[in-house]
Biopython code that builds the backbone (N, CA, C, O; Angstrom):
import numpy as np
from Bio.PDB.StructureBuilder import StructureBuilder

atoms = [
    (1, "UNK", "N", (0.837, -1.162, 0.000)),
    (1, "UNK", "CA", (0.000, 0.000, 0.000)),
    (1, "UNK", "C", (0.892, 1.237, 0.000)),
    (1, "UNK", "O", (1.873, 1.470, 0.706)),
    (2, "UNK", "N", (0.320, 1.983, -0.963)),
    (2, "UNK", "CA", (1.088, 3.309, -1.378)),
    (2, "UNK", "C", (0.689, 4.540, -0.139)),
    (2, "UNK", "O", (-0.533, 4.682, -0.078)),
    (3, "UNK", "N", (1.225, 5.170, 0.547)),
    (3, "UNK", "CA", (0.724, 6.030, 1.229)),
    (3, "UNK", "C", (0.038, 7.138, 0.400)),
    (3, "UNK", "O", (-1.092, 7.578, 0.612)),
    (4, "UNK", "N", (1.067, 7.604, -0.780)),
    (4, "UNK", "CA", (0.383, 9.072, -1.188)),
    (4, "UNK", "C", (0.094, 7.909, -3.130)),
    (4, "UNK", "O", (0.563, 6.911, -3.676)),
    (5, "UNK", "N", (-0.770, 8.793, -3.345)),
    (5, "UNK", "CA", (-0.918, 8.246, -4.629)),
    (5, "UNK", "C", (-0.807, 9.436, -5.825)),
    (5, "UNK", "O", (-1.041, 10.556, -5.371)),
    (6, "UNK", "N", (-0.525, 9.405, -7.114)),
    (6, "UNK", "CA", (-0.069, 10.510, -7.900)),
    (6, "UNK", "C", (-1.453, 11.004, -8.563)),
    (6, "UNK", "O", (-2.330, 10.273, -9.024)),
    (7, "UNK", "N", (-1.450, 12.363, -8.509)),
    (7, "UNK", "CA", (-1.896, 12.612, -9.710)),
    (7, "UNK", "C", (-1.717, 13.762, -10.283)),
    (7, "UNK", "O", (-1.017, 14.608, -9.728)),
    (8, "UNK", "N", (-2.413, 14.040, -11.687)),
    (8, "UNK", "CA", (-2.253, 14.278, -12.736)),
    (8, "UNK", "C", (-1.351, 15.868, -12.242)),
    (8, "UNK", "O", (-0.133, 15.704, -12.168)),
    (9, "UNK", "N", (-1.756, 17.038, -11.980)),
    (9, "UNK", "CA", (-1.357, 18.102, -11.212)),
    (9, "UNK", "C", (0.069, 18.428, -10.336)),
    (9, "UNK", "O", (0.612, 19.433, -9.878)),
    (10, "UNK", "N", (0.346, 16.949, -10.385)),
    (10, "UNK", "CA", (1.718, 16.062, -9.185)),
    (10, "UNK", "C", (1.846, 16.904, -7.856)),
    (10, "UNK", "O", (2.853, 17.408, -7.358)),
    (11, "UNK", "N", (0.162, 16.913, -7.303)),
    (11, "UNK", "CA", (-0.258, 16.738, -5.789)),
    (11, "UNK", "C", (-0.127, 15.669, -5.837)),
    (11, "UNK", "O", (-0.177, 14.812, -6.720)),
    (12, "UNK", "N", (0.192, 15.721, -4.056)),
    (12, "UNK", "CA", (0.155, 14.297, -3.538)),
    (12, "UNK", "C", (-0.855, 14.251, -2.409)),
    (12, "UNK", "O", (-1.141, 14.939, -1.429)),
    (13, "UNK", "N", (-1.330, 12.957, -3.074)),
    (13, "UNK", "CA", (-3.016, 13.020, -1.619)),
    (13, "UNK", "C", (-2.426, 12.171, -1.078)),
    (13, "UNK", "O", (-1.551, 11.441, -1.545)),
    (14, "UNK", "N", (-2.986, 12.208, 0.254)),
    (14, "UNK", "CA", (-3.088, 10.736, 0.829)),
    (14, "UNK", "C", (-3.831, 9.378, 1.073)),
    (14, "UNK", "O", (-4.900, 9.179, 1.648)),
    (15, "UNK", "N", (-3.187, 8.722, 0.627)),
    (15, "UNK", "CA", (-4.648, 6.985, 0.518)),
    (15, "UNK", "C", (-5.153, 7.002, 1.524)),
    (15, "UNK", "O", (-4.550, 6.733, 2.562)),
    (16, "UNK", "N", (-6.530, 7.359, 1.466)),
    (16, "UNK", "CA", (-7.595, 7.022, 2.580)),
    (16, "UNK", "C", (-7.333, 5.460, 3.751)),
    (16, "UNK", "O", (-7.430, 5.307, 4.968)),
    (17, "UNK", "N", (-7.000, 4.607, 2.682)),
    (17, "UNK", "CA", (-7.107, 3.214, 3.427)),
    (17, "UNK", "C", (-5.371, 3.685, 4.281)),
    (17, "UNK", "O", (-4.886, 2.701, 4.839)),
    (18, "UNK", "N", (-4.631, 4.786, 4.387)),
    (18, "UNK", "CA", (-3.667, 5.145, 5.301)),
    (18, "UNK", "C", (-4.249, 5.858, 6.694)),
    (18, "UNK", "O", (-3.817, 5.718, 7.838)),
    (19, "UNK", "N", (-5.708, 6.914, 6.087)),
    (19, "UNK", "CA", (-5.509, 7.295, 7.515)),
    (19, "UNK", "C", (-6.395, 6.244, 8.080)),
    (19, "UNK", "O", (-6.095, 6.196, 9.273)),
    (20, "UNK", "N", (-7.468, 5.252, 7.804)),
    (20, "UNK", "CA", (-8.014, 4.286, 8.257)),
    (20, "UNK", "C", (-6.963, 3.668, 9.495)),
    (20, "UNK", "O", (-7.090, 3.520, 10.711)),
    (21, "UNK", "N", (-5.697, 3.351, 8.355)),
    (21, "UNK", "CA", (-4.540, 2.346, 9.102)),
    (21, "UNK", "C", (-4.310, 3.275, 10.172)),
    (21, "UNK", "O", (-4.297, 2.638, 11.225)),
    (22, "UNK", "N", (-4.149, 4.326, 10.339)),
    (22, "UNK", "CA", (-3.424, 5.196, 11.661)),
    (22, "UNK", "C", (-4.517, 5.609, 12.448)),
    (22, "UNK", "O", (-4.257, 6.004, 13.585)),
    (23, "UNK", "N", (-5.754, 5.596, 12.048)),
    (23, "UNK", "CA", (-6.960, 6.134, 12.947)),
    (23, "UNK", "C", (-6.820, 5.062, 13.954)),
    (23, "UNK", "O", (-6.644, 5.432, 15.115)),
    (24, "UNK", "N", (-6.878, 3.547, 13.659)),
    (24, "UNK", "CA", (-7.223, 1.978, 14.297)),
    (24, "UNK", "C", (-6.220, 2.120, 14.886)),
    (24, "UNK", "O", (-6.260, 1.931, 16.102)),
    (25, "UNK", "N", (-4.946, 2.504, 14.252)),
    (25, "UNK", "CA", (-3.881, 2.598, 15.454)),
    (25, "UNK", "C", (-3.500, 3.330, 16.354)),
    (25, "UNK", "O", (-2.669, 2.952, 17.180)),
    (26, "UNK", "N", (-4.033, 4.504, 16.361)),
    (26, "UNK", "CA", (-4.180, 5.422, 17.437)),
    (26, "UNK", "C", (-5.200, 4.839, 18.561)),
    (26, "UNK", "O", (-4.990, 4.430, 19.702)),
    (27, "UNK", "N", (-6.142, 4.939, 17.947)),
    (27, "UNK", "CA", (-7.057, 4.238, 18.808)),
    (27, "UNK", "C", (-6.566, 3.002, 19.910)),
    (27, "UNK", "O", (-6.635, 2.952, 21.138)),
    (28, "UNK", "N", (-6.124, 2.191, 19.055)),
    (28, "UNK", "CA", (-5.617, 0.836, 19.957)),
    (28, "UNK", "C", (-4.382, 1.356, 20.403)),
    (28, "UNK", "O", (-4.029, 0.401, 21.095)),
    (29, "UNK", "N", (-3.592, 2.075, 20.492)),
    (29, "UNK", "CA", (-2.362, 2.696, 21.462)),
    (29, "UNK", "C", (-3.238, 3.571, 22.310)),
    (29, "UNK", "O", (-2.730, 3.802, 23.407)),
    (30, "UNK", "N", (-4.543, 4.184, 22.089)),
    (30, "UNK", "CA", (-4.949, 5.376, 23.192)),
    (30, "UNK", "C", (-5.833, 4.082, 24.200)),
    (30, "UNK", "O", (-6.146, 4.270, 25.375)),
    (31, "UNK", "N", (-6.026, 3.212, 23.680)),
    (31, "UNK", "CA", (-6.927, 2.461, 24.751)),
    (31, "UNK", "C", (-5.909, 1.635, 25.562)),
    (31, "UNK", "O", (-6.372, 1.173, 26.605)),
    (32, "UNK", "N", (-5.005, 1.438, 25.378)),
    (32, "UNK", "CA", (-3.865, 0.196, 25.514)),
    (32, "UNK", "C", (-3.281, 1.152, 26.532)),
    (32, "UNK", "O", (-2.940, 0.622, 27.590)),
    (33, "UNK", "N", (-3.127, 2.252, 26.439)),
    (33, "UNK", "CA", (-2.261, 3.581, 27.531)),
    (33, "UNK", "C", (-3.711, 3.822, 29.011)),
    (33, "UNK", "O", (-3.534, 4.380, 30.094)),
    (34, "UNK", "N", (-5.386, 3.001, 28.350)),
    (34, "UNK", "CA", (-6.417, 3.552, 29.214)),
    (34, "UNK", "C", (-6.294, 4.819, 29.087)),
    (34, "UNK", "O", (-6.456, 5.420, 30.149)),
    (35, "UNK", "N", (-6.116, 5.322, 28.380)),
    (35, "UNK", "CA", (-6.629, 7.098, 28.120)),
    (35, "UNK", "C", (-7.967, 7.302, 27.218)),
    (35, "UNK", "O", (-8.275, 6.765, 26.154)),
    (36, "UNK", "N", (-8.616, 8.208, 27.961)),
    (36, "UNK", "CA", (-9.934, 8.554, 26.832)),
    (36, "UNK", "C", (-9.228, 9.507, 25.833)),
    (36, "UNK", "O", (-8.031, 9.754, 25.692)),
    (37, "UNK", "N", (-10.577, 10.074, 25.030)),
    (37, "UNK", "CA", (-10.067, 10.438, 23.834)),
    (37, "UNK", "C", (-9.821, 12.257, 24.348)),
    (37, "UNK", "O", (-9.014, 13.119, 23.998)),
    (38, "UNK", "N", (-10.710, 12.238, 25.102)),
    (38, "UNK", "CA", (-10.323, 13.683, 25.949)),
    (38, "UNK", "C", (-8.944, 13.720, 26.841)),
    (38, "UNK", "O", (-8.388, 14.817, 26.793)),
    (39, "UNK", "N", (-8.429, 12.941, 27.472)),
    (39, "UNK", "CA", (-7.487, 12.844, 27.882)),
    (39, "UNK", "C", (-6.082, 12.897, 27.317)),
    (39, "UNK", "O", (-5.063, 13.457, 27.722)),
    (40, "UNK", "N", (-6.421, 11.894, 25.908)),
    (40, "UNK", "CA", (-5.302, 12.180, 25.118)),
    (40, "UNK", "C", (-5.056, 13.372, 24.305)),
    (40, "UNK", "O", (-4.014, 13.641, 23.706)),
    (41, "UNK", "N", (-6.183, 14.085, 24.355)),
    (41, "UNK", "CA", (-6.462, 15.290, 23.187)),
    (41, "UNK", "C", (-5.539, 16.199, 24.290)),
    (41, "UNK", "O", (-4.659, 16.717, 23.601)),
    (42, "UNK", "N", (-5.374, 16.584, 25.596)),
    (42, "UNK", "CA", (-4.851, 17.431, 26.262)),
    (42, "UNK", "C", (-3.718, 16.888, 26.551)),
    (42, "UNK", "O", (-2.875, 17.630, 27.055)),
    (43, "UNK", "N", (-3.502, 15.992, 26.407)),
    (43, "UNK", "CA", (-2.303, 15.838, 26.805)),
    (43, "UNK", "C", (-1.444, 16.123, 25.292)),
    (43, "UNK", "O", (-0.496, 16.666, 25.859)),
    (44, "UNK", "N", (-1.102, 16.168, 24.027)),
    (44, "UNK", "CA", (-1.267, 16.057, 22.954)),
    (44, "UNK", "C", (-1.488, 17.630, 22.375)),
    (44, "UNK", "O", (-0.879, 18.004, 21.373)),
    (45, "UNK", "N", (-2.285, 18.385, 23.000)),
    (45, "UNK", "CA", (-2.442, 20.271, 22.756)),
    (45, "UNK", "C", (-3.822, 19.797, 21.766)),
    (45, "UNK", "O", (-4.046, 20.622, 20.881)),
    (46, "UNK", "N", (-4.463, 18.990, 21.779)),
    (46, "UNK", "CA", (-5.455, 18.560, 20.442)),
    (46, "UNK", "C", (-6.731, 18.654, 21.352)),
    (46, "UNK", "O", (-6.742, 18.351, 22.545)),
    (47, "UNK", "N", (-7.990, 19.192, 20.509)),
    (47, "UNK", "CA", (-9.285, 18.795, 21.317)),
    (47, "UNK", "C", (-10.193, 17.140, 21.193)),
    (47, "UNK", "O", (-10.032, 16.189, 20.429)),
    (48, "UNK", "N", (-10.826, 17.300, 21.935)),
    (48, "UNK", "CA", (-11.370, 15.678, 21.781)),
    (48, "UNK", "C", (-12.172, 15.070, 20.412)),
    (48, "UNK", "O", (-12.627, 13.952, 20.171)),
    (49, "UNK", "N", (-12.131, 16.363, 19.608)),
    (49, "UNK", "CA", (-13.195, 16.321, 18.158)),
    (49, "UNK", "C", (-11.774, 15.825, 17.014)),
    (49, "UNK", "O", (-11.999, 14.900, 16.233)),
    (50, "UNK", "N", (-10.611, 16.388, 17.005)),
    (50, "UNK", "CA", (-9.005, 16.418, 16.324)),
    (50, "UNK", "C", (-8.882, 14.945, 17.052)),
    (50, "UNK", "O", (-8.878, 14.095, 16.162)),
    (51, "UNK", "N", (-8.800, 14.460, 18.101)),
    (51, "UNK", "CA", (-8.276, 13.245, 17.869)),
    (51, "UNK", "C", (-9.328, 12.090, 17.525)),
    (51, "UNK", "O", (-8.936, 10.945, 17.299)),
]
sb = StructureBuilder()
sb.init_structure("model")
sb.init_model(0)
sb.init_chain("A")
sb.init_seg("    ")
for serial, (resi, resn, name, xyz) in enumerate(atoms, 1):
    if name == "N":
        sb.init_residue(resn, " ", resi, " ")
    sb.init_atom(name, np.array(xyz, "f"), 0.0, 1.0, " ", f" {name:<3s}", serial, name[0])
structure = sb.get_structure()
């Protein structure tokens, strides 16, 4: 799996099925630490809606 994929313009997006992969993994490192999602958002400078 390609992280960024090309196109025509030569922007580079990013493959959806990447942030999928890092959403699940945040998630399972923020639960694995027992932190809520508010908890990690402050600790982090992020609000609970950003993480």
């Amino acid at each position: 799996m390609r992280a960024f994929s090309s196109a025509q313009n030569s922007e580079r997006r990013l493959d959806p099925a990447v942030i999928v992969t890092f959403g699940e993994l945040l998630k399972y490192l923020r639960r694995r630490a027992r932190l809520t999602q508010d908890e990690l958002g402050r600790a982090v400078g992020y609000s609970r809606e950003q993480i």
